[in-house]
C-alpha positions as CSV (number, residue, x, y, z in Angstrom):
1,X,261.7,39.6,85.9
2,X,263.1,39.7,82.2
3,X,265.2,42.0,80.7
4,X,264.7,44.1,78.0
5,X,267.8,46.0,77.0
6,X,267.7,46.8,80.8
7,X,264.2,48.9,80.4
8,X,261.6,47.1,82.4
9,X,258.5,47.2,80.3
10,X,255.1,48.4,81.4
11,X,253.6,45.0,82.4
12,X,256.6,44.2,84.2
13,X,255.9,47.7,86.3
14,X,252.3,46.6,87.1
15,X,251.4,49.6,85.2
16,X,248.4,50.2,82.3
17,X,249.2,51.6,79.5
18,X,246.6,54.4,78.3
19,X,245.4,53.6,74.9
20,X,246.8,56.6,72.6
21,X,250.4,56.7,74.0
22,X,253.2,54.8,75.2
23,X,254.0,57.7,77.2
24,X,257.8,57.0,79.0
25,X,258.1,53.2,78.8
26,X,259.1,53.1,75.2
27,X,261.6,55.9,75.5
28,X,265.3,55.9,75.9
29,X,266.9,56.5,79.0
30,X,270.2,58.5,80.1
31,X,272.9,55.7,78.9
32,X,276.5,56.6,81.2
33,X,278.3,53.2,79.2
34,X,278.9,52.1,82.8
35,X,281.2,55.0,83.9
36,X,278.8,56.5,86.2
37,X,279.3,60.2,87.4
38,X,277.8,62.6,89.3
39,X,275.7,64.1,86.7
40,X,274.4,60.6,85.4
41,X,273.3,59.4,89.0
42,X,271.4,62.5,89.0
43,X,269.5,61.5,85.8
44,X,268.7,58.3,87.3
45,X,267.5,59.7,90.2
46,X,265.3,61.9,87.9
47,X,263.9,59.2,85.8
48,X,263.8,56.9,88.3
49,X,261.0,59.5,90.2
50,X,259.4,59.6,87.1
51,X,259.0,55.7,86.6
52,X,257.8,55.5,90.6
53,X,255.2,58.2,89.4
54,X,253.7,55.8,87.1
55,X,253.1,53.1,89.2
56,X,250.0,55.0,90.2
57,X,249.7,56.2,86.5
58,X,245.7,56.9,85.9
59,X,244.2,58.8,82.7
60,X,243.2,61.3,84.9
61,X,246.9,62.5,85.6
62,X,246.7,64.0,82.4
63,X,243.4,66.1,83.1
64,X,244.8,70.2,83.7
65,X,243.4,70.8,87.5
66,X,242.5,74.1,86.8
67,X,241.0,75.3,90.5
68,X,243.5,73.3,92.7
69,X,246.1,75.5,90.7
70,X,243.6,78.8,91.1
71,X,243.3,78.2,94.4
72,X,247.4,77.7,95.0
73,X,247.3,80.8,93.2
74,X,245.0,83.2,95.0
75,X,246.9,81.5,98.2
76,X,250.0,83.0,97.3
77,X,249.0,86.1,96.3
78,X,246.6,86.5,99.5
79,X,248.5,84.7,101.9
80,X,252.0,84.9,101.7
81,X,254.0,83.1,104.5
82,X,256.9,84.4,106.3
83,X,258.9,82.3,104.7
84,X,259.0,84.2,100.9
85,X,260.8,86.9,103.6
86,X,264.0,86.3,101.6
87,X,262.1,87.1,98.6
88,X,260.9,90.8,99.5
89,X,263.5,91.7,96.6
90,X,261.0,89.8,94.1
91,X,257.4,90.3,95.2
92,X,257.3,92.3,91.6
93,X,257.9,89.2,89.8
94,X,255.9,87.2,92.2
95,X,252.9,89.1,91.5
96,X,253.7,88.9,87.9
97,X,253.7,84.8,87.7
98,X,250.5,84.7,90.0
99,X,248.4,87.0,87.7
100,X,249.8,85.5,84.1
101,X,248.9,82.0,85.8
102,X,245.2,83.1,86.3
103,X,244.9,84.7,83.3
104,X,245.9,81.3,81.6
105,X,243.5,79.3,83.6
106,X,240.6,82.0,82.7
107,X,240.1,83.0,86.4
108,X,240.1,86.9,86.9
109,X,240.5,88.4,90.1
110,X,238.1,91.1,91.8
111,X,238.6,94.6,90.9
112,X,239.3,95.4,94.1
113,X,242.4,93.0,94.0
114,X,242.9,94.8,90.8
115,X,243.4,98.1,93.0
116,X,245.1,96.8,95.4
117,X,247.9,95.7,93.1
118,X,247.9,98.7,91.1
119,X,248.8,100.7,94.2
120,X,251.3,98.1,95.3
121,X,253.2,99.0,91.6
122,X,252.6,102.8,92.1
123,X,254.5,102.7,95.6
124,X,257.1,100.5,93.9
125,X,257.8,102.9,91.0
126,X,260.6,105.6,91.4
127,X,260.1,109.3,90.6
128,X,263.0,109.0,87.9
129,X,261.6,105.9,86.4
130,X,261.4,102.5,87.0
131,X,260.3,99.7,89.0
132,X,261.7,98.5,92.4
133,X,261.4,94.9,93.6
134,X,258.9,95.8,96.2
135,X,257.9,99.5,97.5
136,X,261.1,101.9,98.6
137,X,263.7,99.3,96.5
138,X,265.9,100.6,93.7
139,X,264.7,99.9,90.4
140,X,266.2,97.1,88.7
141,X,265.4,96.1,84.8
142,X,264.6,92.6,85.5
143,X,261.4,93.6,87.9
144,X,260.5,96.8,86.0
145,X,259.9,94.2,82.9
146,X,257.1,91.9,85.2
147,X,255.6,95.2,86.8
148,X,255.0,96.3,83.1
149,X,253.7,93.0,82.1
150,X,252.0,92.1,85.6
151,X,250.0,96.1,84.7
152,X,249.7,94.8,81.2
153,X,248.2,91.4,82.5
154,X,245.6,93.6,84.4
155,X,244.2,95.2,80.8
156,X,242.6,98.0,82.6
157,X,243.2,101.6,81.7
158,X,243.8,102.4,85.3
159,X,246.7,99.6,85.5
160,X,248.3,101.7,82.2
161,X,248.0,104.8,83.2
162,X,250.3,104.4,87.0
163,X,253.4,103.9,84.3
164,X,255.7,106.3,84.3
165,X,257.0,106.0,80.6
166,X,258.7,109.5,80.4
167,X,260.6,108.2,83.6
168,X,260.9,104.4,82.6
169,X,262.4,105.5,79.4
170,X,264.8,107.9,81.7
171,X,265.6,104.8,83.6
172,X,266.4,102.8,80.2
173,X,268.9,105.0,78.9
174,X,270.5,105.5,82.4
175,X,271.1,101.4,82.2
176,X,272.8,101.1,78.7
177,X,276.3,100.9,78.1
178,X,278.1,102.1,75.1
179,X,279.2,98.9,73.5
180,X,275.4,97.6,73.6
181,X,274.6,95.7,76.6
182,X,273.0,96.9,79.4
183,X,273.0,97.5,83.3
184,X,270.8,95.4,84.9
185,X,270.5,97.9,87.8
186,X,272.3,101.1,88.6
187,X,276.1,99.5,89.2
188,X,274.7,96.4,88.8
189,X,275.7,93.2,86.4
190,X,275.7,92.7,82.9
191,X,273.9,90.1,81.1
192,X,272.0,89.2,78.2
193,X,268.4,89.7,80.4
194,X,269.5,93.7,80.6
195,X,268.7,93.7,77.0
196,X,265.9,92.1,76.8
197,X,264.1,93.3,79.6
198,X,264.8,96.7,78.2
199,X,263.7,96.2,74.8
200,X,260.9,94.4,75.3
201,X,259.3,97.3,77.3
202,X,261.1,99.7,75.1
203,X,258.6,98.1,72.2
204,X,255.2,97.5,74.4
205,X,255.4,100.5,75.4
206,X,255.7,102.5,72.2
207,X,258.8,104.9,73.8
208,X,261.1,106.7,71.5
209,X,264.9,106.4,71.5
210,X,266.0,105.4,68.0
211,X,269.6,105.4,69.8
212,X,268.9,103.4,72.9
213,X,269.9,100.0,71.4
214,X,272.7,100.8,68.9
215,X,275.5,98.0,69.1
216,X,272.8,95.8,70.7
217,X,272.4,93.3,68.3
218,X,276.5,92.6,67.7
219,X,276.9,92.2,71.4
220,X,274.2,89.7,71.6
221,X,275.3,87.6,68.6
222,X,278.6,87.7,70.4
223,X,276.6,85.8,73.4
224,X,276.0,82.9,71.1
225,X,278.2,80.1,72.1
226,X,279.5,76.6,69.7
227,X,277.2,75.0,70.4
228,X,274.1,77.1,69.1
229,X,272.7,78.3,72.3
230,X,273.6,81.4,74.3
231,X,275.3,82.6,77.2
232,X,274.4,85.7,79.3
233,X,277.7,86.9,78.5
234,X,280.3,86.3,75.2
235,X,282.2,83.3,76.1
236,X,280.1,81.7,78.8
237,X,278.0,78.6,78.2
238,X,274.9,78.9,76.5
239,X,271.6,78.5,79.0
240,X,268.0,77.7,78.4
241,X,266.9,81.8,80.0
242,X,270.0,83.5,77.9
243,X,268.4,81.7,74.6
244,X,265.3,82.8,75.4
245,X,266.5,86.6,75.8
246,X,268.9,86.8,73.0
247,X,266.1,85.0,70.6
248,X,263.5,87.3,71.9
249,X,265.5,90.7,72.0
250,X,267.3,89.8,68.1
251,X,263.4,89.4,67.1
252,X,262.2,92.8,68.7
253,X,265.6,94.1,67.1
254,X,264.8,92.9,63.7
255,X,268.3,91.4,64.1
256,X,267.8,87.2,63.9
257,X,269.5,87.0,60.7
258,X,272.3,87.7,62.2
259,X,273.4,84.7,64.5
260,X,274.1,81.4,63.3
261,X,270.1,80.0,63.3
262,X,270.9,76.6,61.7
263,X,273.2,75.9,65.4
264,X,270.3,77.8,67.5
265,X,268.0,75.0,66.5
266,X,269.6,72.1,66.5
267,X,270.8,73.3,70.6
268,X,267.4,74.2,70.8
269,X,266.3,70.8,69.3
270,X,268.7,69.0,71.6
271,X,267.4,70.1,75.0
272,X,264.3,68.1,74.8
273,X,265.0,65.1,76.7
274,X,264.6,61.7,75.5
275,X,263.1,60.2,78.6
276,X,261.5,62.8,80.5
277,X,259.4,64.8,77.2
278,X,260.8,68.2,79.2
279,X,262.9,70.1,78.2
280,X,266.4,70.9,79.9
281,X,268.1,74.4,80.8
282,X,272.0,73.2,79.5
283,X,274.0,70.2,78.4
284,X,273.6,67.4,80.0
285,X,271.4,69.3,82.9
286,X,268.5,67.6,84.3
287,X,264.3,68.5,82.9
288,X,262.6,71.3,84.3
289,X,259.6,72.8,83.6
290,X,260.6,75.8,83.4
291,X,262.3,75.2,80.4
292,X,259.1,74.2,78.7
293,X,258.4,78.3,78.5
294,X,262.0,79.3,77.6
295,X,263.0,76.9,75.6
296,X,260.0,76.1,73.2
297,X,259.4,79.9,72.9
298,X,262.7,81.0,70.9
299,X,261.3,77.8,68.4
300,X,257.9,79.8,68.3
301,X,260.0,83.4,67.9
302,X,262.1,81.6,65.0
303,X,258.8,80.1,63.0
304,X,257.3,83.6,63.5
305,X,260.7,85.6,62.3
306,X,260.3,83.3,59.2
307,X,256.8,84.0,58.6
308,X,257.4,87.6,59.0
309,X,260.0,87.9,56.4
310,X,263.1,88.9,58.7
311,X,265.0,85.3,58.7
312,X,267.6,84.3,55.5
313,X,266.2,81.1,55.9
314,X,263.4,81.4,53.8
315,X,261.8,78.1,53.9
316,X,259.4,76.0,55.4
317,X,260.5,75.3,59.2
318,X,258.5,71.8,60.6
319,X,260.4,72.0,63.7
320,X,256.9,70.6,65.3
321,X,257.7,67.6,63.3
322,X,261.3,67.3,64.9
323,X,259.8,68.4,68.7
324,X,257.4,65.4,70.8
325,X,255.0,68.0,71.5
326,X,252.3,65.1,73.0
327,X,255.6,63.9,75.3
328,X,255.8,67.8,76.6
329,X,252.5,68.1,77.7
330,X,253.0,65.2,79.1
331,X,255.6,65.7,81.4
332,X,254.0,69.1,82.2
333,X,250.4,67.8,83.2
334,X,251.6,64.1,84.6
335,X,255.1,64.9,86.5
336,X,254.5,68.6,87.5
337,X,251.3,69.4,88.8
338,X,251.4,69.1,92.6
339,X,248.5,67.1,94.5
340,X,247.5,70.4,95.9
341,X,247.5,72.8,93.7
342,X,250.7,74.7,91.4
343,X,253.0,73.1,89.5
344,X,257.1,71.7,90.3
345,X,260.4,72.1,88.7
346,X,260.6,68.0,88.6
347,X,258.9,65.1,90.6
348,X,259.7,65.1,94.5
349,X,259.4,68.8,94.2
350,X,257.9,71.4,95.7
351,X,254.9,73.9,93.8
352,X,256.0,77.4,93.5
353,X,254.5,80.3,91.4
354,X,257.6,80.4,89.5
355,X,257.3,77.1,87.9
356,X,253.2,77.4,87.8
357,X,253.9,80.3,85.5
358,X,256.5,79.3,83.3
359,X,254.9,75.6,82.9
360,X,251.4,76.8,82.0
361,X,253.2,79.1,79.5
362,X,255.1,76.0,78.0
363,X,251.7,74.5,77.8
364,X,249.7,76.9,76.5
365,X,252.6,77.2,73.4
366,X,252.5,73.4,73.0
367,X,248.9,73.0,72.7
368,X,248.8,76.1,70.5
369,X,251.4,74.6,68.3
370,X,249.9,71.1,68.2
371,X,246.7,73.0,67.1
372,X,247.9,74.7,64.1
373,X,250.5,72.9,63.1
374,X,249.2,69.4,63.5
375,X,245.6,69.7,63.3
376,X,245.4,67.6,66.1
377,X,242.1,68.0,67.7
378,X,242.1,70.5,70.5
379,X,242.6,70.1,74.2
380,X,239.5,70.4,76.6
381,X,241.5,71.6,79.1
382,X,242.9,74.5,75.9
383,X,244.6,77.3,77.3
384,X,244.7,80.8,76.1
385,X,247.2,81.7,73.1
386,X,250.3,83.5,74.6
387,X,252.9,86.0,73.0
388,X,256.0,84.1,73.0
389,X,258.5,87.4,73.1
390,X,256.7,88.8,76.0
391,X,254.8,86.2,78.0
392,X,251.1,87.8,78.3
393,X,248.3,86.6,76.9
394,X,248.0,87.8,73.1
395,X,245.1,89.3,74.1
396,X,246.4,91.0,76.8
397,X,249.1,92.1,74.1
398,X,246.6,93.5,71.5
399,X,244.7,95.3,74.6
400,X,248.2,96.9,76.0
401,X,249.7,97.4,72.4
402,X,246.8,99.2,71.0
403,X,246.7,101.7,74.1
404,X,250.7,102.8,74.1
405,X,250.4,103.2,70.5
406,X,247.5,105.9,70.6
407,X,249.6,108.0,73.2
């Protein structure tokens, strides 16, 4: 076999090239200069998986399987196996990744289902506001945000009307603390998802506290870390889920202007990786799909702040030009959908409703992106338009937003 810079080309794989992409061969791969360490065998491993993947690579790989991943889908929410026992704690959220999933792959459930998880929210809501994890569970910010947006998801009055916002915004100012930050739960952590779970129901809901998040934006600007990102706390290292709260919360807050943005998007930049087309959570970190959502929404939040007025940097922002938006879908549709339905962190995975929801979500912001910014011709397999601060369908947004603000 030749050499080539020790990349082994596509003929040499036995592998056909589709006609309108290059798709990994041509790409660079992890280099560890011949010092190899934990963290660079893993990144073999990774790309490795991904190069075995495309032994079998056919054009259809690239095709969305929309009812393998509805029928993964209604499985979980139907059918759940003794083994999510461990995650009684998060059936909320659960709930909330299976029914943003369907809504992105146009498939609606019955009304009845409707019903049945509206009650299943009622009997997790406190009387003194707030959402439990599951019914009889102490509320906790984190799954009172994906009841809210698994109700809102629903866009039924009926799915509005069981929240409690008099309580919920009870609840909200029970969990702040005085220099800005908030309780995740009562005696609970602190961390930048506190605030942003808070403020982004704060907002969709329409509730009225004009003191609730005073100090709020300095304490998240003192999340943001050297090297752009940010952490959940000052002076931790800055993570892919962090970003994505501090971005979203300093939008909702009016409040961008105030971190260093020319660093947030050159980290944010960075984290796409070379060989994969994912996107990754940390430095050096290994892809995950995941990331595709959390990631490539603060990008989306920062493009919207500009067009809205509220960003110093007045100027035109082609970060689509400086993203590989054609290798993220990739990597999405042709390393992480499973065989059978739902989609995986990475290959040699397994499907789970977490990574269904947050990859469709980074797909449906890519292809929306690629759309308007490229004028590249539309997907068939197009998904719905998303909100990138709150991850519901825009439409779902307009529905839920137009209801709260009439009470």
């Amino acid at each position: 076999m030749a050499e080539n810079d020790g990349e082994m080309t596509s003929e040499e794989m036995g592998c056909k090239q589709p006609h309108d992409t290059h798709i990994f061969f041509d790409r660079s791969k992890f280099d560890d200069e011949n010092y190899p360490t934990s963290t660079s065998i893993a990144q073999d491993i990774v790309e490795t998986s991904i190069k075995d993947l495309l032994f079998k690579y056919t054009e259809d790989m690239r095709t969305l399987k929309k009812s393998l991943h509805v029928d993964y889908l209604m499985g979980v929410l139907k059918n759940v196996s003794c083994t999510f026992e461990q995650m009684d704690s998060s059936r909320s959220w659960i709930i909330y990744w299976v029914l943003h999933s369907l809504a992105l792959l146009k498939s609606d459930i019955t009304l009845s289902m409707k019903y049945a998880v509206i009650n299943f929210f009622r009997s997790c809501q406190r009387k003194d506001g707030g959402f439990g994890g599951g019914p009889m569970q102490e509320p906790h910010l984190a799954t009172t945000y994906a009841a809210v947006m698994a109700l809102c998801t629903l866009g039924i009055q009926e799915a509005y009307e069981v929240i409690n916002r008099k309580g919920l915004l009870n609840f909200l100012q029970k969990m702040k603390v005085h220099d800005g930050s908030f309780y995740i739960q009562e005696d609970g952590e602190i961390d930048v998802r506190g605030i942003y779970c808070a403020v982004s129901i704060y907002n969709l809901l329409k509730l009225k506290d004009y003191q609730l998040f005073e100090n709020s934006i300095p304490w998240i600007t003192r999340c943001q870390t050297y090297e752009g990102g940010f952490a959940g706390n000052p002076g931790m290292e800055a993570h892919g889920g962090y970003t994505f709260c501090s971005v979203a919360s300093l939008y909702l807050l009016g409040g961008l202007n105030k971190c260093d943005v020319k660093s947030l998007k050159r980290w944010l930049l960075n984290r796409q990786t070379s060989f994969e087309g994912g996107f990754q959570g940390r430095t050096n970190k290994l892809v995950d799909s995941c990331y595709s959502f959390w990631q490539y929404a603060c990008l989306v939040i920062l493009k919207q702040s500009i067009l809205d007025g509220n960003n110093s940097e007045q100027q035109n922002y082609p970060y689509n030009k400086l993203i590989d938006n054609k290798a993220l879908q990739n990597y999405i549709l042709i390393c992480c959908q499973n065989v059978n339905g739902g989609f995986i962190d990475k290959p040699t995975k397994r499907p789970d409703a977490y990574h269904t929801c947050y990859s469709l979500s980074g797909l449906s912001l890519a292809q929306t992106d690629a759309e308007s910014d490229t004028q590249e011709k539309p997907m068939d397999d197009k998904l719905p338009e998303i909100h990138p601060v709150y991850n519901i369908l825009m439409e779902r947004f307009v529905q839920a937003d137009s209801y709260f603000s009439e009470l």
